[in-house]
C-alpha positions as CSV (number, residue, x, y, z in Angstrom):
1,X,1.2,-6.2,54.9
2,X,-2.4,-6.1,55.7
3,X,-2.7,-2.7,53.8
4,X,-1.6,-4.0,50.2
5,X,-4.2,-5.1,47.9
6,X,-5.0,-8.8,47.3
7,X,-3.3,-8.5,43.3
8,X,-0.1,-7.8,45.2
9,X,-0.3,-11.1,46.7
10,X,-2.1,-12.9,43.3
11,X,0.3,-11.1,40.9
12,X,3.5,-13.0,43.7
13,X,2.1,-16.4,43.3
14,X,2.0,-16.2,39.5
15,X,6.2,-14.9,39.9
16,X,7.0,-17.6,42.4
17,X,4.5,-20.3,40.5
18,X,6.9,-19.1,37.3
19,X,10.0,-19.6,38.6
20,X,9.9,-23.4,39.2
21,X,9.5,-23.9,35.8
22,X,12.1,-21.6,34.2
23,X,15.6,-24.3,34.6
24,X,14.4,-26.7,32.0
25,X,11.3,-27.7,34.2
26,X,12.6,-28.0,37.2
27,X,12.6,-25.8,40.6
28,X,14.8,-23.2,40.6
29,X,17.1,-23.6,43.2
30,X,17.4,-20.8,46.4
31,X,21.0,-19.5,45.1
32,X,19.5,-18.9,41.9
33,X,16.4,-17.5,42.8
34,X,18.4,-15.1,44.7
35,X,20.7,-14.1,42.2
36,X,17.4,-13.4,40.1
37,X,16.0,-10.9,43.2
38,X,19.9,-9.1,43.0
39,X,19.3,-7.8,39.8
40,X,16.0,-6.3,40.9
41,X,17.4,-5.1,44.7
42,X,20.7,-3.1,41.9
43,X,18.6,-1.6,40.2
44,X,18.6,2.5,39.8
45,X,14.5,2.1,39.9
46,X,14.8,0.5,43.3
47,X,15.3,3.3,45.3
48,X,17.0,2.0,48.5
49,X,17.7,3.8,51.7
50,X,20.7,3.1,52.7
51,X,22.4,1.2,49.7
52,X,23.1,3.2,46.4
53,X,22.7,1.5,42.9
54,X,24.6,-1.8,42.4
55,X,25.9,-1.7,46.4
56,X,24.5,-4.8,46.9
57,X,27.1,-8.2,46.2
58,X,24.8,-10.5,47.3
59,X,21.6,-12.4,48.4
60,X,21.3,-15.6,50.8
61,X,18.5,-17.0,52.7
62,X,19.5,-17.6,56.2
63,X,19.4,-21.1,57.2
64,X,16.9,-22.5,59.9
65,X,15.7,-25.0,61.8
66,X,14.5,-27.7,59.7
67,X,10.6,-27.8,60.5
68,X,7.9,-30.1,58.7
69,X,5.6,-27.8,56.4
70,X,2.2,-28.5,57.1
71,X,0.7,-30.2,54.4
72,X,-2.8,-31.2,53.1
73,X,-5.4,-33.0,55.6
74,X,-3.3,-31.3,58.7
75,X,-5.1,-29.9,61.4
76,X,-4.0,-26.7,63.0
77,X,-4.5,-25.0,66.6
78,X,-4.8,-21.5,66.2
79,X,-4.9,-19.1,69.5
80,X,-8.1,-16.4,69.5
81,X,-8.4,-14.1,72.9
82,X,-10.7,-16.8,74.6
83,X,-9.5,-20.3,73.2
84,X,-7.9,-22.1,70.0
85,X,-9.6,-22.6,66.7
86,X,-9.4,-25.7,64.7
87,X,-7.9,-25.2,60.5
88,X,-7.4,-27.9,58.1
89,X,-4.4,-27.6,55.6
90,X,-6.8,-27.8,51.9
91,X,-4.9,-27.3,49.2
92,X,-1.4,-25.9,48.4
93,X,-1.1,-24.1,45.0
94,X,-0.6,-21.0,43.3
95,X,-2.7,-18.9,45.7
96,X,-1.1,-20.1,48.5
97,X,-1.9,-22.6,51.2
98,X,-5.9,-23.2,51.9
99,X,-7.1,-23.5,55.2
100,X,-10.6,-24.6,56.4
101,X,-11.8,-23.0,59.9
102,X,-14.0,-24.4,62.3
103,X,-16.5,-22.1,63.9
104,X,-16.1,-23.7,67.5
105,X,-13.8,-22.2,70.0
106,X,-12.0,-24.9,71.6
107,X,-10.9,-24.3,75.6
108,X,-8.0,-26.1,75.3
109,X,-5.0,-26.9,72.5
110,X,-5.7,-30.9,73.8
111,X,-9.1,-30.4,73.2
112,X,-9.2,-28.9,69.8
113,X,-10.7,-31.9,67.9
114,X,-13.3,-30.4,64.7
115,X,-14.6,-33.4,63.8
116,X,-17.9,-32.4,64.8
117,X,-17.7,-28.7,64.7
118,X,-19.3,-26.5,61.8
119,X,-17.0,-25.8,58.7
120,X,-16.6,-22.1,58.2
121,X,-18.4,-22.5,54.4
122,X,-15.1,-20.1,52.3
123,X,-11.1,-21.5,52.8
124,X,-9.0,-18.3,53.5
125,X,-5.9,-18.2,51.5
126,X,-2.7,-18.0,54.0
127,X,0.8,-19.0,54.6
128,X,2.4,-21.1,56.6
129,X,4.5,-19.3,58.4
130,X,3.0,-19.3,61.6
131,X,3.9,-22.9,61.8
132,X,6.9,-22.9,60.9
133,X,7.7,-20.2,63.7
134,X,5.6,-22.3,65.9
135,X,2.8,-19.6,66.9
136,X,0.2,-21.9,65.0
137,X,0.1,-25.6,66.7
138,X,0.0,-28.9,64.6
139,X,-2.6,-30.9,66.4
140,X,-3.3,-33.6,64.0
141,X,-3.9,-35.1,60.4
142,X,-7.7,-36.1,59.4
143,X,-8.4,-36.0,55.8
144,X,-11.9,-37.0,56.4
145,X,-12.8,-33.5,57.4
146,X,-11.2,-32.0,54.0
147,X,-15.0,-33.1,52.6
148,X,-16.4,-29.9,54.3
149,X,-14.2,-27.9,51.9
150,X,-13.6,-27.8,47.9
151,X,-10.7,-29.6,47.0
152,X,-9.3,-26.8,45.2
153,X,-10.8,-23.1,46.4
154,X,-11.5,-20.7,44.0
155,X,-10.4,-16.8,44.9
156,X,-13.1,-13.7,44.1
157,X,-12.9,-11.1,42.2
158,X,-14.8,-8.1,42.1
159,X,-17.0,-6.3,39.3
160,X,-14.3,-3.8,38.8
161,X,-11.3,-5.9,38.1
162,X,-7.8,-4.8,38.6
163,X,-6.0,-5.3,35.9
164,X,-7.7,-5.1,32.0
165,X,-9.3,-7.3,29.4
166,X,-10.8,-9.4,32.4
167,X,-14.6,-10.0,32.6
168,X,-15.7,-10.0,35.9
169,X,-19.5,-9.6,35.0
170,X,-22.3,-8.0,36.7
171,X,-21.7,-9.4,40.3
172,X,-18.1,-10.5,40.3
173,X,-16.6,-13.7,39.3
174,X,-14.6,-16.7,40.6
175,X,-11.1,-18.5,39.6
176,X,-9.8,-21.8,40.1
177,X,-5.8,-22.1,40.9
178,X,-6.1,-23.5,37.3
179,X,-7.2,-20.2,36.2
180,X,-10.7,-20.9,34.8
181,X,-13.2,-18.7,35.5
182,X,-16.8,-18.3,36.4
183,X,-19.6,-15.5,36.6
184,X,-21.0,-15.1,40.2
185,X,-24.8,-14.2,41.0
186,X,-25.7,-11.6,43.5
187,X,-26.8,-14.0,46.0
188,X,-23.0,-15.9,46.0
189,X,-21.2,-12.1,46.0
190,X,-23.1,-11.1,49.1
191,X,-22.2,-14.5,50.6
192,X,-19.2,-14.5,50.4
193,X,-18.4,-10.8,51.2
194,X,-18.0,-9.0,47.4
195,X,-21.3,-6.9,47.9
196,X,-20.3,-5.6,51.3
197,X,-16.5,-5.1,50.4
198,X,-15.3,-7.8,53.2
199,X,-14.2,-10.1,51.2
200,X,-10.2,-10.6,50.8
201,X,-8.5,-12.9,48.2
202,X,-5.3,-13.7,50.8
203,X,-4.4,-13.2,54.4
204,X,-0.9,-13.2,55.8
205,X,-0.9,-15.2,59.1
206,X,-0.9,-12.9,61.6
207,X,-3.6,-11.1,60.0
208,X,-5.6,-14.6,59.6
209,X,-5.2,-14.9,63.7
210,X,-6.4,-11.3,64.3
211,X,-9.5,-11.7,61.9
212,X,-10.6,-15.2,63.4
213,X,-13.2,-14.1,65.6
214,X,-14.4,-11.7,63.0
215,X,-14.9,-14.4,60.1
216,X,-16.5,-17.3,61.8
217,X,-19.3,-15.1,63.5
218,X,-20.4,-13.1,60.9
């Protein structure tokens, strides 16, 4: 997962963001977004393994556990090799779910309290599903420390873009879930990692808890 390129993530928000909307305005339910994915998975153009064309009668999602998403002024332990990190929940939307790191590594998961640690300046785009398997802890809710983050965080794209007809200027450019766009200087691209080709529009989770270390010290 780590391997695929950020528009595979960005072009699966805008399917999943379409979908909610496509049963007279409402959210499509699981069944039926299933029976949407069967026609894909029958296919002649999917190319399965062990299923020819059409083998496949059906799609269900396996029921779990019912577990409270996170949601938006949550705080989050996450483990590193030498402690636990403190995230806020941001924003939920099209890109995904927002989290806000702390720099400081805390020694314990009772101890991880950011109220008074430095903000990691750029959300990360995630998932949640680290919490709901319950490798991530929920540690507390404190939507006073959502001020050391935009409200809604924008994504970056680079000067090359990857799909046509999209400026992305000299520099690179920025986009809000809303889709509106802005130019970038040089200064903000090698800020926030464009110039140096660090920079990455999404993480899954696992990949978020591998990177960590990497993110808040550079």
């Amino acid at each position: 997962m780590s391997e695929l390129s950020d528009s595979m993530f960005t072009d699966m928000a805008d399917i999943l963001a379409g979908s909610s909307d496509v049963r007279n305005g409402g959210v499509m339910s699981p069944s039926d977004f299933m029976d949407v994915l069967l026609s894909f998975v029958n296919d002649e153009g999917a190319g399965l393994l062990d299923v020819s064309g059409g083998g496949v009668s059906q799609l269900s999602i396996a029921a779990t556990e019912s577990v409270a998403v996170p949601e938006v002024g949550d705080l989050l332990a996450i483990p590193a090799d030498d402690g636990w990190y403190g995230v806020i929940v941001v924003a939920r939307n099209r890109f995904g779910v927002a989290l806000g790191i702390f720099r400081e590594v805390f020694d314990s998961l009772t101890s991880v309290d950011p109220q008074y640690s430095t903000a990691y300046r750029f959300p990360i785009y995630s998932d949640d599903a680290q919490v709901l398997n319950g490798s991530w802890e929920l540690v507390g809710h404190d939507e006073n420390l959502l001020s050391a983050f935009p409200g809604e965080p924008e994504i970056y794209h680079s000067p090359i873009p990857a799909w046509p007809g999209r400026d992305c200027g000299e520099f690179g450019a920025a986009e809000t879930p809303a889709g509106h766009m802005r130019l970038i200087d040089s200064d903000e691209a090698r800020s926030v990692g464009i110039t140096s080709g660090s920079y990455r529009q999404s993480y899954t989770g696992v990949f978020l808890q591998q990177s960590l270390n990497g993110l808040v010290r550079r």
